[in-house]
CHARMM internal coordinates of N, CA and C (Angstrom, degrees):
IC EDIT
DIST 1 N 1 CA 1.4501
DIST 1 CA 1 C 1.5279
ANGL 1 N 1 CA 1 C 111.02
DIST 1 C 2 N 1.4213
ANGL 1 CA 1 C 2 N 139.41
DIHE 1 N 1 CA 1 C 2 N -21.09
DIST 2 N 2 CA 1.2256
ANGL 1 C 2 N 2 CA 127.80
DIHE 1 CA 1 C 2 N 2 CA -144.50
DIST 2 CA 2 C 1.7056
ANGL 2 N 2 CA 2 C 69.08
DIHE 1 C 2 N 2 CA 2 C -116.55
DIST 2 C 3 N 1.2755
ANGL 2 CA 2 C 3 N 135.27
DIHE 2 N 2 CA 2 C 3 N -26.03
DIST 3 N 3 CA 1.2058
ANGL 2 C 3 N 3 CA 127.87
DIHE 2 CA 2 C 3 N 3 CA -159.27
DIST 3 CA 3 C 1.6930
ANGL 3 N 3 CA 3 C 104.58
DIHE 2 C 3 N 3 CA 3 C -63.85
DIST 3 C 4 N 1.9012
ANGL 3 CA 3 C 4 N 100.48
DIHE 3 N 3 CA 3 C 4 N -45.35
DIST 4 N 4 CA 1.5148
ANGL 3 C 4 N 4 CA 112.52
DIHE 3 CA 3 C 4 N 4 CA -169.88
DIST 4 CA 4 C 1.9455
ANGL 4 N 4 CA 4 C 96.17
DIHE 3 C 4 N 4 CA 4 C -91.41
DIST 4 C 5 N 0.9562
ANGL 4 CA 4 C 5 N 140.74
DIHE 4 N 4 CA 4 C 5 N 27.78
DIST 5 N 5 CA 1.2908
ANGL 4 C 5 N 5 CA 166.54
DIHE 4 CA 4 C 5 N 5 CA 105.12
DIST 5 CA 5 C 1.7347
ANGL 5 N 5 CA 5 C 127.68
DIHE 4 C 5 N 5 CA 5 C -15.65
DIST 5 C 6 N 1.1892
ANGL 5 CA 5 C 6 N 76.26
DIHE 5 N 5 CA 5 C 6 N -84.87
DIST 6 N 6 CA 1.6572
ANGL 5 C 6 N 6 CA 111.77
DIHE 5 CA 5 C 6 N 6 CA 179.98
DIST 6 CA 6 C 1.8214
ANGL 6 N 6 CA 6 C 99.24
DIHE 5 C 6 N 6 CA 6 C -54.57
DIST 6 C 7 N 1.1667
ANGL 6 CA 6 C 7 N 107.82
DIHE 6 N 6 CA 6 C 7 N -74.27
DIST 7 N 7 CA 1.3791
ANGL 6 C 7 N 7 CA 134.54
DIHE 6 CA 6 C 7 N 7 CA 163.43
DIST 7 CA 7 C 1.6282
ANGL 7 N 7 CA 7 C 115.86
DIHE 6 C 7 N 7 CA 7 C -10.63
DIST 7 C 8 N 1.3170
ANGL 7 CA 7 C 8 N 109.83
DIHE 7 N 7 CA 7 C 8 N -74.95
DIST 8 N 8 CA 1.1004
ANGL 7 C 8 N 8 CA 134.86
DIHE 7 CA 7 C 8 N 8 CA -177.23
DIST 8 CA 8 C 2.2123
ANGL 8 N 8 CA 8 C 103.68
DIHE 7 C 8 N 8 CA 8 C -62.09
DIST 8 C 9 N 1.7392
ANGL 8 CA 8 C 9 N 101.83
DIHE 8 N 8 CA 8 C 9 N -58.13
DIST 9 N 9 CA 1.2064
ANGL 8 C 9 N 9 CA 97.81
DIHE 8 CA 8 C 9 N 9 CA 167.35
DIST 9 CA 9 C 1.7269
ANGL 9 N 9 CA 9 C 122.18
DIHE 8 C 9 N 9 CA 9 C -57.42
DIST 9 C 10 N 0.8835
ANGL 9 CA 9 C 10 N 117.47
DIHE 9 N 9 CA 9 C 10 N 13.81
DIST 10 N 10 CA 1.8809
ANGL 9 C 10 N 10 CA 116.22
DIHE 9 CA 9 C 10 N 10 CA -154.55
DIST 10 CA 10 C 1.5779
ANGL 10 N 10 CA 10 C 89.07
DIHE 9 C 10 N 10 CA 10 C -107.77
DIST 10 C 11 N 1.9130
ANGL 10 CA 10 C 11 N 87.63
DIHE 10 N 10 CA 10 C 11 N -57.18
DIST 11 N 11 CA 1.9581
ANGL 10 C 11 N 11 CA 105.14
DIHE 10 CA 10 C 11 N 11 CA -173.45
DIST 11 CA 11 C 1.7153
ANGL 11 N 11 CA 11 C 106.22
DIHE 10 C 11 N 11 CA 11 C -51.88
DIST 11 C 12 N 1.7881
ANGL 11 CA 11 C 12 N 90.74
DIHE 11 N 11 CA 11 C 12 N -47.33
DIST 12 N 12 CA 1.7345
ANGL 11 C 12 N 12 CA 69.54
DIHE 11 CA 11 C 12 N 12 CA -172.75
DIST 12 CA 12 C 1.5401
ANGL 12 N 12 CA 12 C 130.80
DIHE 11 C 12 N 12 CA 12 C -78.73
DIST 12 C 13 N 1.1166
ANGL 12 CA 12 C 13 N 113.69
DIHE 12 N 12 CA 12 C 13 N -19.02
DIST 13 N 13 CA 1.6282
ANGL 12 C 13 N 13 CA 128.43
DIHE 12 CA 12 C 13 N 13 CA 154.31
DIST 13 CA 13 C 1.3576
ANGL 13 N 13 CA 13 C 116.89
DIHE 12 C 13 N 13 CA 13 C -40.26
DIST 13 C 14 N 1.4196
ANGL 13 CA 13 C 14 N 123.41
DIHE 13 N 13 CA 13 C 14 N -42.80
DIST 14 N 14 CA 1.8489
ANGL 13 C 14 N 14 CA 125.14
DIHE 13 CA 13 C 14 N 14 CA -145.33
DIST 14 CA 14 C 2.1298
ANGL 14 N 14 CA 14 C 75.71
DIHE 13 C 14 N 14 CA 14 C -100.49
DIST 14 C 15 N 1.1208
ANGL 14 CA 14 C 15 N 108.72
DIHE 14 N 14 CA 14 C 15 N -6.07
DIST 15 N 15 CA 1.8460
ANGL 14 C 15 N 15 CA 106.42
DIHE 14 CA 14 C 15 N 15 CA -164.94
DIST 15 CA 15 C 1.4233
ANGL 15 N 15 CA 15 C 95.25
DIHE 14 C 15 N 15 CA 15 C -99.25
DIST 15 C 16 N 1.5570
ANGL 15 CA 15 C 16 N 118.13
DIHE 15 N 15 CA 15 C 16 N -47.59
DIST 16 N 16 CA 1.5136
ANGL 15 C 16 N 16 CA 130.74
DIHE 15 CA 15 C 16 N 16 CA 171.27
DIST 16 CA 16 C 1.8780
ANGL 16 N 16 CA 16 C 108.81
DIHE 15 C 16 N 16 CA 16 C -56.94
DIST 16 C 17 N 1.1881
ANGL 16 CA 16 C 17 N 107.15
DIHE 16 N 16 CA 16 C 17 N -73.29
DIST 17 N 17 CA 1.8785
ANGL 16 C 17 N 17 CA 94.10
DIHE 16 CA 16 C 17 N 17 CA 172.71
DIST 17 CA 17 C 1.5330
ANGL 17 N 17 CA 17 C 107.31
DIHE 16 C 17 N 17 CA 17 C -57.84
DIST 17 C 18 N 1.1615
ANGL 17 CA 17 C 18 N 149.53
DIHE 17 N 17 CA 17 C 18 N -39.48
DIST 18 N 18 CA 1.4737
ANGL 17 C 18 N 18 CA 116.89
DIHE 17 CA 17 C 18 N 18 CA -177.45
DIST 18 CA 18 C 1.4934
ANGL 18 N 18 CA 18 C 114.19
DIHE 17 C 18 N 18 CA 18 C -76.06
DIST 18 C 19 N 1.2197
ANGL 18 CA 18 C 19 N 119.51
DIHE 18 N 18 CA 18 C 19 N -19.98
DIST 19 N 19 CA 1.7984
ANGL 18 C 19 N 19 CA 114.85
DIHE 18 CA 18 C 19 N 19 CA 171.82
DIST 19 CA 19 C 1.1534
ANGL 19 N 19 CA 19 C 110.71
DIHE 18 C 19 N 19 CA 19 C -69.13
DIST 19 C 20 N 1.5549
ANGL 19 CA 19 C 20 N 117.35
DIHE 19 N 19 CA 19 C 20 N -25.61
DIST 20 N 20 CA 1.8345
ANGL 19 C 20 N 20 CA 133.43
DIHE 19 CA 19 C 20 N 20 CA -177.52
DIST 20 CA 20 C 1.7119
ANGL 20 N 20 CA 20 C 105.88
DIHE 19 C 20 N 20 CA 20 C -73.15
DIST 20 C 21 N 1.5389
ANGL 20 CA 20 C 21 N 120.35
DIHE 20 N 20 CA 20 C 21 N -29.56
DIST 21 N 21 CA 1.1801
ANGL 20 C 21 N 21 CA 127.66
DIHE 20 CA 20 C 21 N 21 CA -154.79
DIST 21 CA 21 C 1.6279
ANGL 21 N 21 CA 21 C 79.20
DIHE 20 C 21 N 21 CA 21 C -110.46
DIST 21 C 22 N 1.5288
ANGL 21 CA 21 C 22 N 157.59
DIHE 21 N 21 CA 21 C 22 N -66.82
DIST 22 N 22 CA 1.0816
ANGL 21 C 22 N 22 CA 152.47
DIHE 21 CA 21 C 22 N 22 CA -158.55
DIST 22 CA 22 C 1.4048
ANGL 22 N 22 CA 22 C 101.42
DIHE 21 C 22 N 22 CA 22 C -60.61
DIST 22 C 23 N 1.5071
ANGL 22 CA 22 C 23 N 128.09
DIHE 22 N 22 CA 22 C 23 N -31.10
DIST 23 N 23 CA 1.2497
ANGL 22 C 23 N 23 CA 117.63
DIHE 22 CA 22 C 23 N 23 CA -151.85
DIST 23 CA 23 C 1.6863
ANGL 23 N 23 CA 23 C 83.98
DIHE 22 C 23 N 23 CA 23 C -90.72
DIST 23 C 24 N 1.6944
ANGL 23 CA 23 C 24 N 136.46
DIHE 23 N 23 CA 23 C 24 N -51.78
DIST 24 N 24 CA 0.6122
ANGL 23 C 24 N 24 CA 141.19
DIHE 23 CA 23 C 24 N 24 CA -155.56
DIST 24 CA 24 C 2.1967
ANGL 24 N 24 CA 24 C 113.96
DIHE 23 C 24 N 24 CA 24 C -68.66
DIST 24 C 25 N 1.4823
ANGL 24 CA 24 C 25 N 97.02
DIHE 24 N 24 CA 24 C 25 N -13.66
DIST 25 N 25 CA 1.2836
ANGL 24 C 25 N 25 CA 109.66
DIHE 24 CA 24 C 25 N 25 CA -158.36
DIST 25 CA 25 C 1.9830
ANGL 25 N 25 CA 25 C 87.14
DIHE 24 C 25 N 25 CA 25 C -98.12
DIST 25 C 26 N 1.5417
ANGL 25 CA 25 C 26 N 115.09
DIHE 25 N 25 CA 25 C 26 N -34.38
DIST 26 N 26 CA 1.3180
ANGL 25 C 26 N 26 CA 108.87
DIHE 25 CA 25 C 26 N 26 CA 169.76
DIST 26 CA 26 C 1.3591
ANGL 26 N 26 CA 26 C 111.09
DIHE 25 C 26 N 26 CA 26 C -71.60
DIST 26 C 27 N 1.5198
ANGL 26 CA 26 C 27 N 123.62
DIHE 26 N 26 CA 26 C 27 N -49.45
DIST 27 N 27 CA 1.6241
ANGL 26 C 27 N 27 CA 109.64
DIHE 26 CA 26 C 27 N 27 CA 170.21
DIST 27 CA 27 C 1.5940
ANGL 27 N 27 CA 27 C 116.60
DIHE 26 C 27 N 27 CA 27 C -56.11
DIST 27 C 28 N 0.9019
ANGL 27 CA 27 C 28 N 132.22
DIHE 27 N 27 CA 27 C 28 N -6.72
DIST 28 N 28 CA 1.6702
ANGL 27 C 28 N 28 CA 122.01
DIHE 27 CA 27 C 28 N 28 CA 170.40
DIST 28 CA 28 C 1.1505
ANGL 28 N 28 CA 28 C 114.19
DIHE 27 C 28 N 28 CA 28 C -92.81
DIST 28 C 29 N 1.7034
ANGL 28 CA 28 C 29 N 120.86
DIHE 28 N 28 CA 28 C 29 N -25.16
DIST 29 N 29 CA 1.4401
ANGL 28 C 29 N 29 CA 118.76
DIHE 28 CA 28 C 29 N 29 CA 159.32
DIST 29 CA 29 C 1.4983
ANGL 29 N 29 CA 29 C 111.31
DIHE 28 C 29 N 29 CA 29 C -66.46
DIST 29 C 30 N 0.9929
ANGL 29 CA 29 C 30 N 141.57
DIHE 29 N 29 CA 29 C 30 N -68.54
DIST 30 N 30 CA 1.1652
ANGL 29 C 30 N 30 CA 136.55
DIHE 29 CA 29 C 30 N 30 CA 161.81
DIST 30 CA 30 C 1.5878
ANGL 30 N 30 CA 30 C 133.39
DIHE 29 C 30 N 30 CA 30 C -36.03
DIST 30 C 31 N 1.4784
ANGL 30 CA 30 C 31 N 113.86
DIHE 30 N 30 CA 30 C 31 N 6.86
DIST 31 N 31 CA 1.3337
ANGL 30 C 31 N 31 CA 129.14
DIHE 30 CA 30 C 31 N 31 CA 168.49
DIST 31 CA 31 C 1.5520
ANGL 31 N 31 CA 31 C 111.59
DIHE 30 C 31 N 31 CA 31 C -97.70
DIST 31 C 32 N 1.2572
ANGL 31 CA 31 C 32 N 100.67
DIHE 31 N 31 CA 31 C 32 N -59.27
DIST 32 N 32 CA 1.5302
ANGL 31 C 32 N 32 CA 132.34
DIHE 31 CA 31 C 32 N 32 CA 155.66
DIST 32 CA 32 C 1.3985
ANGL 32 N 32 CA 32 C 105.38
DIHE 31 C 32 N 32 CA 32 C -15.82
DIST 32 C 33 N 1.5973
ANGL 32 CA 32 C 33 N 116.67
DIHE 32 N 32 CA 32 C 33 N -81.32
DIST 33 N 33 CA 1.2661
ANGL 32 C 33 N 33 CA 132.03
DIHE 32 CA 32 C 33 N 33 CA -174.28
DIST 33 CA 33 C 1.6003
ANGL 33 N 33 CA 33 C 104.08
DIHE 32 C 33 N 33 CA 33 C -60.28
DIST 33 C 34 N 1.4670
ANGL 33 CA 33 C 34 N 139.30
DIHE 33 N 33 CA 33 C 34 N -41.18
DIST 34 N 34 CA 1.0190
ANGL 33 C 34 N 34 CA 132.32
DIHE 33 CA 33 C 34 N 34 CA -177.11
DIST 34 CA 34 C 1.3438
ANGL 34 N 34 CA 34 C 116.64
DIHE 33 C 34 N 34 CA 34 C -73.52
DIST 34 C 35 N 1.3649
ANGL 34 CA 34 C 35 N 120.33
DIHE 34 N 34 CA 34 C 35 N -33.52
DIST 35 N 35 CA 1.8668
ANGL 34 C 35 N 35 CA 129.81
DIHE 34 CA 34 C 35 N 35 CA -176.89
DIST 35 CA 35 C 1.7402
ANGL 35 N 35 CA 35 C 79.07
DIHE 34 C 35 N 35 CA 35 C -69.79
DIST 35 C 36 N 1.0553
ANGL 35 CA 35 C 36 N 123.06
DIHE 35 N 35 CA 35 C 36 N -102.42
DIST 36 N 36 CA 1.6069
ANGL 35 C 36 N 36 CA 140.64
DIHE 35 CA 35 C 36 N 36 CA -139.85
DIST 36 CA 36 C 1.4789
ANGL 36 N 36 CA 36 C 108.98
DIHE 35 C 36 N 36 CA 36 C -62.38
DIST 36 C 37 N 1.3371
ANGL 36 CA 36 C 37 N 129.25
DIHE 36 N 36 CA 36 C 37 N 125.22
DIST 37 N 37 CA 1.3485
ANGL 36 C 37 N 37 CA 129.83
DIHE 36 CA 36 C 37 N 37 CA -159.72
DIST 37 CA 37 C 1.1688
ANGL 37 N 37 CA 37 C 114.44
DIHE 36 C 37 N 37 CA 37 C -75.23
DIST 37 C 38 N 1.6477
ANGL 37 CA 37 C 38 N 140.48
DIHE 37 N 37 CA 37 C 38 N -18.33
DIST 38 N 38 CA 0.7092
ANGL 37 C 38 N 38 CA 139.32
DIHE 37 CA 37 C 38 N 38 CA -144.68
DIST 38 CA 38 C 1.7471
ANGL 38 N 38 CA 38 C 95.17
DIHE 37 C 38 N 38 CA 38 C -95.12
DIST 38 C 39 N 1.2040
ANGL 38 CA 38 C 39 N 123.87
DIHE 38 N 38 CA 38 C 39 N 163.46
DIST 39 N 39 CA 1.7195
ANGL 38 C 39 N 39 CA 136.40
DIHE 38 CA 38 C 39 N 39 CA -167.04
DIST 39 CA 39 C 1.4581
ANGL 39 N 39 CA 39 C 96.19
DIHE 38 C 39 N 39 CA 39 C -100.85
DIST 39 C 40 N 1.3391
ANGL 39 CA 39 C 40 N 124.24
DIHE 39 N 39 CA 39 C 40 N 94.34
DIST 40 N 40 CA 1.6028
ANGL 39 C 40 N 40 CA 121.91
DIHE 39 CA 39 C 40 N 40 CA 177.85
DIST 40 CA 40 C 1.2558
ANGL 40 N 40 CA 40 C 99.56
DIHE 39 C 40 N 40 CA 40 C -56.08
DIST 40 C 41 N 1.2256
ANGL 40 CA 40 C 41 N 108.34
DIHE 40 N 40 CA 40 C 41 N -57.27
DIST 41 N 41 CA 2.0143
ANGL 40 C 41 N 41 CA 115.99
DIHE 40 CA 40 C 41 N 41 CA -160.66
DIST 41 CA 41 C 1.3207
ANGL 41 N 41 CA 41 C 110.99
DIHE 40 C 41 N 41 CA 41 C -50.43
DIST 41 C 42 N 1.6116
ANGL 41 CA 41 C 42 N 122.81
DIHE 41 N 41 CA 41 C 42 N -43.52
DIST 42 N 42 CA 1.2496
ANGL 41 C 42 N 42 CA 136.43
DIHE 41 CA 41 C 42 N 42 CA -175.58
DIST 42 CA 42 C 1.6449
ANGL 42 N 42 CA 42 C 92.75
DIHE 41 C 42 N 42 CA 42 C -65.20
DIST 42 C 43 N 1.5089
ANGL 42 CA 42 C 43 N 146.18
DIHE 42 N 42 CA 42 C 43 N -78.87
DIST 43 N 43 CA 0.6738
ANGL 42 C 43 N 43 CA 142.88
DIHE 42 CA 42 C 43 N 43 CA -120.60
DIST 43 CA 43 C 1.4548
ANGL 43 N 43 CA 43 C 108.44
DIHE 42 C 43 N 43 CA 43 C -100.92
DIST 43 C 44 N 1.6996
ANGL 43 CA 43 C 44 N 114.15
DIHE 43 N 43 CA 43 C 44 N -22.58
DIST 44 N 44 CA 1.5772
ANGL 43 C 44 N 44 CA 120.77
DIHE 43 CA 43 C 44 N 44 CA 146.68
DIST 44 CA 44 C 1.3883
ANGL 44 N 44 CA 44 C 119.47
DIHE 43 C 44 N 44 CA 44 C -53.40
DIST 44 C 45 N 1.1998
ANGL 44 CA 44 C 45 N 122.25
DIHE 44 N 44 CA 44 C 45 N -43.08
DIST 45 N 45 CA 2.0314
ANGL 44 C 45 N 45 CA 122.39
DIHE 44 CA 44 C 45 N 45 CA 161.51
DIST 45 CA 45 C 1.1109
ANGL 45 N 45 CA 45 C 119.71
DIHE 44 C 45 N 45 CA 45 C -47.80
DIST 45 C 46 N 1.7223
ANGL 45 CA 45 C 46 N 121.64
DIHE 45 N 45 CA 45 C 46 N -42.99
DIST 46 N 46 CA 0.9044
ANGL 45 C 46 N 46 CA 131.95
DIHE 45 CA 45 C 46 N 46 CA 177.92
DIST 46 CA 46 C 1.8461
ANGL 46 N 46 CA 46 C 110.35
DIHE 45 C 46 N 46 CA 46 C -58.26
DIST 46 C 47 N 0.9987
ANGL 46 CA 46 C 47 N 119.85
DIHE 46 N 46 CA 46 C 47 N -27.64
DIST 47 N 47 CA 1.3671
ANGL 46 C 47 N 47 CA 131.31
DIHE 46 CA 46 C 47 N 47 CA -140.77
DIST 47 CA 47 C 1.3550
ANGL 47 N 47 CA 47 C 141.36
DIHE 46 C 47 N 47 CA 47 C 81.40
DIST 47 C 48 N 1.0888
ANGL 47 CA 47 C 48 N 122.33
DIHE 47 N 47 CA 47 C 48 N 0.75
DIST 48 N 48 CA 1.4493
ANGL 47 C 48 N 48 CA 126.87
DIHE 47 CA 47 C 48 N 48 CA -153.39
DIST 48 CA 48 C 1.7442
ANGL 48 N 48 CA 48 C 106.59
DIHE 47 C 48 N 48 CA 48 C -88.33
DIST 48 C 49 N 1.9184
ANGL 48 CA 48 C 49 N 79.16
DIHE 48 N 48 CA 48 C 49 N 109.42
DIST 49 N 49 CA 1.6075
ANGL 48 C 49 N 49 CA 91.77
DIHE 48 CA 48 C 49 N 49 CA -168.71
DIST 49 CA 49 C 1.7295
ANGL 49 N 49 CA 49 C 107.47
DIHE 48 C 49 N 49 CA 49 C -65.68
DIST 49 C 50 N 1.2203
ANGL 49 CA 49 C 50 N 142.45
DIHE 49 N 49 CA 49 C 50 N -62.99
DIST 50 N 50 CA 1.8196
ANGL 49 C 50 N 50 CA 131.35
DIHE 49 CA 49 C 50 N 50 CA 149.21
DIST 50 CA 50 C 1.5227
ANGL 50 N 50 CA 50 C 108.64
DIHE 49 C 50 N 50 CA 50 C 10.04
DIST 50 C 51 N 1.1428
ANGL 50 CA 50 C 51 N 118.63
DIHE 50 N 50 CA 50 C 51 N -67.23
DIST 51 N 51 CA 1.3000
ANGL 50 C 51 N 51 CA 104.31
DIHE 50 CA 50 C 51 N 51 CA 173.55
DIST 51 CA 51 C 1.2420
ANGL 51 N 51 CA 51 C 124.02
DIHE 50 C 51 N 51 CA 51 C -65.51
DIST 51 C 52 N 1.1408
ANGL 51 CA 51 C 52 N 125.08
DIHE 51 N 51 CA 51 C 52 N -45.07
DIST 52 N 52 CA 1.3744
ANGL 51 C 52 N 52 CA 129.39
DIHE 51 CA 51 C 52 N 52 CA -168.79
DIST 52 CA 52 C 1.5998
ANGL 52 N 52 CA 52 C 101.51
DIHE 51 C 52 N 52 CA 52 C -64.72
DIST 52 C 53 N 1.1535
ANGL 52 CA 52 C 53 N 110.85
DIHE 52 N 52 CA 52 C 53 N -38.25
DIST 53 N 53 CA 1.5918
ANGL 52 C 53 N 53 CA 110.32
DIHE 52 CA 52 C 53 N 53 CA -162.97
DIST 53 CA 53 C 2.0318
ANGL 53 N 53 CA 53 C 87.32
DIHE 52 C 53 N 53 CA 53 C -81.96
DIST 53 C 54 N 0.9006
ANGL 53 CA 53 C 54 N 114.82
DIHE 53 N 53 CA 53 C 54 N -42.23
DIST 54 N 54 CA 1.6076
ANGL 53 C 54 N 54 CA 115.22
DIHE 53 CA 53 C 54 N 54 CA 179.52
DIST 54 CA 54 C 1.6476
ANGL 54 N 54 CA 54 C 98.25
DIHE 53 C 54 N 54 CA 54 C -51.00
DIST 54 C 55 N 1.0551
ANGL 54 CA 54 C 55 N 117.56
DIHE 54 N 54 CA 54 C 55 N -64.84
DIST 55 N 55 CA 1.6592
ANGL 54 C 55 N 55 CA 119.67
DIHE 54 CA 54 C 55 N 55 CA -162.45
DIST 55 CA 55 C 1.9276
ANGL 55 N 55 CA 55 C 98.03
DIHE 54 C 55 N 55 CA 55 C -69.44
DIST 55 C 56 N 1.4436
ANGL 55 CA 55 C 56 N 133.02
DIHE 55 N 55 CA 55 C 56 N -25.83
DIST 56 N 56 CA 0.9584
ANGL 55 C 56 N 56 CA 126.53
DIHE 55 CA 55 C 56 N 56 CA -162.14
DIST 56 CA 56 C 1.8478
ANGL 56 N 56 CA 56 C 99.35
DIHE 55 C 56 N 56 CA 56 C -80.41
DIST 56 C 57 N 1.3772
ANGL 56 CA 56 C 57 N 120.90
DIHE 56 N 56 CA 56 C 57 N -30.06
DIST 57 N 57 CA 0.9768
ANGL 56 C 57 N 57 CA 155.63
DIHE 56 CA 56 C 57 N 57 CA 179.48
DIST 57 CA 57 C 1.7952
ANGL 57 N 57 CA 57 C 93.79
DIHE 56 C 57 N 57 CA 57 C -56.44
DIST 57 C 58 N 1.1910
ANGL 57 CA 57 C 58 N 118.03
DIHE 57 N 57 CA 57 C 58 N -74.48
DIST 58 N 58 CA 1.3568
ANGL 57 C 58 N 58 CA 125.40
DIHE 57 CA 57 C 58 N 58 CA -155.62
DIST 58 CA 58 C 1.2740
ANGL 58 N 58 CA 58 C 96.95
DIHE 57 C 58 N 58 CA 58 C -73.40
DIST 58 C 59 N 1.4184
ANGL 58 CA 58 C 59 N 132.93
DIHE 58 N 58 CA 58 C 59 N -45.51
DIST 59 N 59 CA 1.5230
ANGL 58 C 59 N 59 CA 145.31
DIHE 58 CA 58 C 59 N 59 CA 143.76
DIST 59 CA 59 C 1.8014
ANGL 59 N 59 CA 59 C 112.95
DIHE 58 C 59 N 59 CA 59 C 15.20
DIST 59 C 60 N 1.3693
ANGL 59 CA 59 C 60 N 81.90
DIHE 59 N 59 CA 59 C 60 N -87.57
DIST 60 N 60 CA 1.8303
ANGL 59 C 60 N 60 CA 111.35
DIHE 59 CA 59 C 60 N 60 CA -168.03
DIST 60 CA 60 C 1.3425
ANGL 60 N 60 CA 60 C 93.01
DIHE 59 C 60 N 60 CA 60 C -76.14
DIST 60 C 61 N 1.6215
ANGL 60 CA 60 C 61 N 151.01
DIHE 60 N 60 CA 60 C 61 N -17.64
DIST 61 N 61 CA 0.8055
ANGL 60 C 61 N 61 CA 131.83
DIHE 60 CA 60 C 61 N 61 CA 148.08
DIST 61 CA 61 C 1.5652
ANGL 61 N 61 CA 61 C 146.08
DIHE 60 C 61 N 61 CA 61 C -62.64
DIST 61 C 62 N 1.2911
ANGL 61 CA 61 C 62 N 100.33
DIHE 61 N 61 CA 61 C 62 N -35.18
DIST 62 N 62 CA 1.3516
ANGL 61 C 62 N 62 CA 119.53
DIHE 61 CA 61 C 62 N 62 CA 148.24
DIST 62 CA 62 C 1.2176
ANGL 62 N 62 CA 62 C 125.63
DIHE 61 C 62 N 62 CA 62 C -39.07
DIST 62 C 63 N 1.5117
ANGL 62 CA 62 C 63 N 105.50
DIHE 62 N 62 CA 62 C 63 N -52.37
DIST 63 N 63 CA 1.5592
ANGL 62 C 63 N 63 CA 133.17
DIHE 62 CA 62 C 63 N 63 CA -154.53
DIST 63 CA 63 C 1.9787
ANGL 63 N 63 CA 63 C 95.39
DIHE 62 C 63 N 63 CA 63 C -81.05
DIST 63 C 64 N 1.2009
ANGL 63 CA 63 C 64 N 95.90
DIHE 63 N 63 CA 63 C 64 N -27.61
DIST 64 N 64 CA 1.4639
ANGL 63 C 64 N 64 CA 90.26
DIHE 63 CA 63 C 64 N 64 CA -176.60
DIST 64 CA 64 C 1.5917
ANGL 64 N 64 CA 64 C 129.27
DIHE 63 C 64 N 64 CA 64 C -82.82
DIST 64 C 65 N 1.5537
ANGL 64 CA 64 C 65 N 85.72
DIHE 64 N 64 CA 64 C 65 N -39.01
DIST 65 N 65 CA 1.8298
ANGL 64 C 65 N 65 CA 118.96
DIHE 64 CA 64 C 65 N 65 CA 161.03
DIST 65 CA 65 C 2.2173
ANGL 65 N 65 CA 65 C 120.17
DIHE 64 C 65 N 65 CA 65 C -40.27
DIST 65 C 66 N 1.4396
ANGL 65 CA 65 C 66 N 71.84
DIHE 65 N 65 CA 65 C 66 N -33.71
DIST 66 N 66 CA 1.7234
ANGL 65 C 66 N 66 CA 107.91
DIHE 65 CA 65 C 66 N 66 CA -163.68
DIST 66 CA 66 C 1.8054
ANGL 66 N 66 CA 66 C 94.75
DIHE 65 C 66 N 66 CA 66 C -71.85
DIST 66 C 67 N 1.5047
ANGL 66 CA 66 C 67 N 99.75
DIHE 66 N 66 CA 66 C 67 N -52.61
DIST 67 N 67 CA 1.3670
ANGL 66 C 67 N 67 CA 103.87
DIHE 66 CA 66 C 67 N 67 CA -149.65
DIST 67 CA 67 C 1.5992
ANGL 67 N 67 CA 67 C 87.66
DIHE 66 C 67 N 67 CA 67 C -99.66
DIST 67 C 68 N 1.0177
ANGL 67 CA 67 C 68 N 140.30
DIHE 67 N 67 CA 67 C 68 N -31.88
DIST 68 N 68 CA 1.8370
ANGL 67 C 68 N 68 CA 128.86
DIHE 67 CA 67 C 68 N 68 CA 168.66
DIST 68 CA 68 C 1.9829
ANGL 68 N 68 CA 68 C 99.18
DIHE 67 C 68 N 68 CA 68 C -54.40
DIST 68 C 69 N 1.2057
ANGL 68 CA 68 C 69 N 113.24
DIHE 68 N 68 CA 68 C 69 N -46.02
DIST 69 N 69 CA 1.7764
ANGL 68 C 69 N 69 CA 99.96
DIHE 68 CA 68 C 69 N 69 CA -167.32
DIST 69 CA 69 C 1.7282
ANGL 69 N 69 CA 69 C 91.22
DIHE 68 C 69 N 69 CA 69 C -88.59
DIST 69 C 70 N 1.4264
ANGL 69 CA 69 C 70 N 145.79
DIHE 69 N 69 CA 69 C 70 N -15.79
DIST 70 N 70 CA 1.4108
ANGL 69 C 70 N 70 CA 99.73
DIHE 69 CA 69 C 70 N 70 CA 147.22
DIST 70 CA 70 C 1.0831
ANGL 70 N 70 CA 70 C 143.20
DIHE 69 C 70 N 70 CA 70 C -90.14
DIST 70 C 71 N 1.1933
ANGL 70 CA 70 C 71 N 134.88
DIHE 70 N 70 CA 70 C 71 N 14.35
DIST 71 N 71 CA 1.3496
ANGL 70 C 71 N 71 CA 152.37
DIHE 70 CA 70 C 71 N 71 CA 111.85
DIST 71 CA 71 C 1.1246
ANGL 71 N 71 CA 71 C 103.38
DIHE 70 C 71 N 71 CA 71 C 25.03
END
COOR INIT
IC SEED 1 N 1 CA 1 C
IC BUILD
């Protein structure tokens, strides 16, 4: 019993930090977009791979920042 316990406490934790890390990875895009003048959204429609590779960049950095402090 403590095994399917444990289990259950683990799942809902590993579900709680990634909604903590998604929510936190959309507020840094949205920081992103507010500091730097340029219109990501517009210029991802456009295609413009520079951006994409710029924002994918700031992304996984975030994403990494994210995942050392839940640690």
């Amino acid at each position: 019993m403590d095994i399917f316990l444990n289990t259950i406490m683990n799942l809902g934790l590993s579900l709680l930090f990634g909604a903590v890390g998604i929510l936190v990875l959309v507020v840094g895009y949205k920081i992103f977009d507010a500091i730097i003048p340029a219109d990501f959204n517009k210029e991802l429609e456009k295609g413009n791979v520079a951006v994409a590779i710029f924002l994918a960049g700031a992304l996984i950095g975030i994403a990494i920042i994210v995942s050392q402090v839940v640690k």
